[in-house]
C-alpha positions, 0 to 999 in steps of 0.5 A: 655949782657942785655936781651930785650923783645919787644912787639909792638902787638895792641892786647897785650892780644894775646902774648905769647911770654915771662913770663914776658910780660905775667906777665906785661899784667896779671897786667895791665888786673886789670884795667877795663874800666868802660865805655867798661867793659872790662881790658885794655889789652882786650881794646887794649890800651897796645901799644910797651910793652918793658922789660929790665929783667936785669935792671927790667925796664918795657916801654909801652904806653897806646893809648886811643880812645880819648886825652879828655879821663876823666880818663886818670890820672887815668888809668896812675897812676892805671898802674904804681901802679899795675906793679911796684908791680911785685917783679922784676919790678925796674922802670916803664915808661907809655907814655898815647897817643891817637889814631889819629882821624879816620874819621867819614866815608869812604874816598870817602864818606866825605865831602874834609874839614871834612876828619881828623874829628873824632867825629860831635857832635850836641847840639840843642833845637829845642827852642830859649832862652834855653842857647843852644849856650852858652852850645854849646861854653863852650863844646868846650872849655871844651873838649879843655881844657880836650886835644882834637883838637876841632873846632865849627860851629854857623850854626844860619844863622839869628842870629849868637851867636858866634861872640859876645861870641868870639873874634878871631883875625883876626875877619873873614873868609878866603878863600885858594885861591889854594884850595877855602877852608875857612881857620878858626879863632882861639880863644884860641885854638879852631877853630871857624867859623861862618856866623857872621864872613863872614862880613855880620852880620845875614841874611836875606834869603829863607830858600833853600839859608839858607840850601845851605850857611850853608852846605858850612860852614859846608863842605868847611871849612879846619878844619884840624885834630880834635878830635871833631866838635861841631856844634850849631844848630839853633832852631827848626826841618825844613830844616836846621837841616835835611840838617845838618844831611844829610851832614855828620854822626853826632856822637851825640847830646847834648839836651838843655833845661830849666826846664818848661813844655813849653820847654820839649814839643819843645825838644821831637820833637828835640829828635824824629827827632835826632831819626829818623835820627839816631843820638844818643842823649847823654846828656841832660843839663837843663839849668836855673835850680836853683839858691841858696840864703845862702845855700837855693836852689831856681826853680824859673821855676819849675821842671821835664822837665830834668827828663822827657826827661831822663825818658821818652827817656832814655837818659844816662845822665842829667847836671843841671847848676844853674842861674848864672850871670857870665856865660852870662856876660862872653859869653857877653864879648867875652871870655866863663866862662870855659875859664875865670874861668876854676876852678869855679863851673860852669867849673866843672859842664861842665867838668862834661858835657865833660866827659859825652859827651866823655864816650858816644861817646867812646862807640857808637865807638863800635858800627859798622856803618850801610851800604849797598853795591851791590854784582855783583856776587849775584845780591843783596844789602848786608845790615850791620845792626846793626851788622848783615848781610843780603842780599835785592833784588835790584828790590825788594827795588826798587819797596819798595820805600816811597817818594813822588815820588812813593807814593800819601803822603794824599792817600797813593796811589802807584804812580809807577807801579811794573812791570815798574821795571825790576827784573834786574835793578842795582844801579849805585851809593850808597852813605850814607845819615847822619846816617840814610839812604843810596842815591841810584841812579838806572839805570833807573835814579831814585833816592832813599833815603832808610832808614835803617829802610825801609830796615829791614823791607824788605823780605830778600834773602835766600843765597842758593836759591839766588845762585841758581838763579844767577846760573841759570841767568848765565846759561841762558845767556851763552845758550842765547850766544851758540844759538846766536853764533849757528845762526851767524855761520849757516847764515855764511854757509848759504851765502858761498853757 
């Protein structure tokens, strides 16, 4: 009769169940997670640990955040390597998964199309001629390459690049009739879309209309399950970016840049409105960096704007990629170098960029989102900032509000009166806007954008003096009701006589 032990916990480090399951686990607590810095175990990763004791055959699966994960060789041959090592261990069977993609917000708050998206990852320049759309393809296809579900969206509206550097077949959007969903082109595995593909070349249009074809391409679009979205934006910080960014919570951002001083100063205005706008920034690449000559490495555009960014933003990560003929011709031909040369030195330097992309982003996972909610029973906004917990008056964030409609932007001068605001008022609705702030519509039908930063800097509710106040309301209105009810029934006595 042989003698199995089954673990199926995703917290394996809480079982206690068995010897032997605590000495699997004991083992496999050796490898350490270098981008967590924690063990496996504690991660979370270990999944339906099973141990045969009579045949000494041990099963189990490893579930990474991600099917990109750069190290998951490794992970795979380091946790057959320590198990196996047990005096009574005779085989060993790992399984490596993932975990599926989990949406990058709340149900009620995505947009339909991009529900079973993971992670939106931004690259940008905020400067035309950098690179920036031939970083934003070979990204792609280079996370596609590491085993995650990717998509890409050229949101260049004046002038679409990914139509010349791939070639889907067919060529075109597609519309669901049922749904009205567009349906993307693949090429190579990669889900691609752009407004090149709408058969109407690039646009010419106002900036609004602009904003509007490039939230609809970005939003009505069935991407269907992926692990990462990478949108190319157009170049510079105006309307287009922020309406990106108000669209959907962006993961991240890659910076693009060249190694000229000219070129640093464009993309310190990118970094800082990815800041404001809280999307991490997590790897800056300089491209057009060097190129070599018989060993002998040549900057025919000088040095230091990479460096700078990292030194002066503290960004994590800084990828150089040399000047290299094949990387535009490959772009040119409609088949991007990663895919036409997926062993050559440029691939490597952007697995390196992939890797990097993936590491950072796994760990920015850790990090709780921020959140506002109303609590009808306390009468206040709870606030989760950042890991912490707070409560805001609503009035009191009403009365705080910072746009235009409410303050003069060139005086300063406060346009709507406090006292016009009730010290009761609600909100009807609150929605998250990007990663950055949340929409509240009021009773009264106002509608305000508040940044999270506005909301700590607000004065807080003291939970005991805000129970006692709701108390007191609550005792106020149930005298309000008691004299009302007393009124009706003394005019009822009054009438009978």
């Amino acid at each position: 009769m042989k003698a199995f032990l089954n673990c199926s916990h995703g917290d394996a480090g809480r079982v206690h169940a068995t010897s032997k399951e605590a000495e699997v686990l004991q083992a496999l607590s050796q490898i350490i997670d270098p981008d967590f810095g924690m063990d496996i175990v504690q991660c979370g990763f270990v999944k339906d640990l099973n141990i045969d004791q009579q045949d000494g055959h041990v099963k189990f699966r490893l579930e990474l955040t991600t099917p990109a994960c750069p190290i998951k060789d490794e992970f795979e041959r380091k946790a057959h390597s320590v198990v196996t090592a047990l005096s009574w261990v005779q085989q060993v069977d790992v399984k490596m998964d993932a975990v599926p993609p989990r949406p990058i917000q709340s149900e009620q708050d995505r947009p339909q199309g991009l529900r079973n998206v993971a992670h939106v990852i931004a690259v940008s320049s905020c400067k035309g001629g950098v690179g920036k759309s031939t970083t934003a393809v070979n990204l792609a296809y280079t996370l596609a390459q590491m085993g995650a579900r990717v998509g890409i969206l050229d949101a260049d509206i004046y002038g679409p690049s990914l139509p010349t550097m791939v070639k889907p077949d067919p060529p075109v959007l597609q519309m669901d009739p049922e749904t009205r969903a567009i349906m993307p082109p693949q090429f190579e595995g990669v889900k691609v879309v752009s407004f090149g593909f709408a058969g109407q070349g690039s646009a010419i249009m106002r900036g609004p209309m602009v904003s509007g074809v490039v939230t609809q391409l970005l939003t009505t679009t069935d991407w269907g399950e992926l692990d990462y979205l990478v949108v190319d934006f157009p170049p510079g910080t105006g309307d287009i970016q922020l309406t990106l960014c108000q669209s959907v919570a962006f993961s991240a951002a890659v910076i693009v840049t060249t190694p000229q001083k000219l070129a640093f100063i464009d993309v310190a205005k990118g970094i800082r409105m990815f800041a404001r706008l809280a999307v991490p920034c997590v790897a800056v690449v300089e491209n057009m960096s060097y190129f070599e000559v018989n060993g002998v490495r040549h900057l025919p555009f000088g040095a230091g704007s990479g460096d700078r960014i990292v030194r002066d933003f503290g960004l994590p990560n800084l990828i150089r990629f040399p000047i290299v003929a094949d990387l535009s011709a490959a772009g040119d031909g409609g088949r991007p170098l990663v895919v036409a040369d997926p062993m050559g030195a440029v691939a490597q330097q952007f697995m390196t960029l992939g890797a990097a992309v993936v590491q950072e982003v796994a760990k920015l996972k850790l990090n709780p989102r921020n959140s506002v909610r109303y609590d009808a029973e306390r009468h206040a906004l709870v606030v989760d900032l950042e890991g912490r917990n707070f409560l805001l008056d609503p009035a009191h964030v009403r009365r705080n509000d910072t746009s235009a409609a409410s303050i003069n932007e060139w005086t300063g001068e406060k346009l709507n009166r406090s006292d016009n605001i009730s010290d009761d008022i609600q909100p009807d609705t609150i929605a998250p806007l990007g990663n950055y702030a949340v929409q509240i519509l009021w009773q009264d039908g106002f509608n305000q954008v508040a940044p999270f930063d506005l909301l700590d800097s607000l004065e807080q509710l003291d939970l005991d003096m805000r129970q006692i106040r709701c108390d007191a309301l609550t005792l106020a209105v149930q005298e309000e009701a008691s004299s009302a009810a007393q009124k009706i029934l003394s005019m009822a006595g009054s009438s009978k006589q």
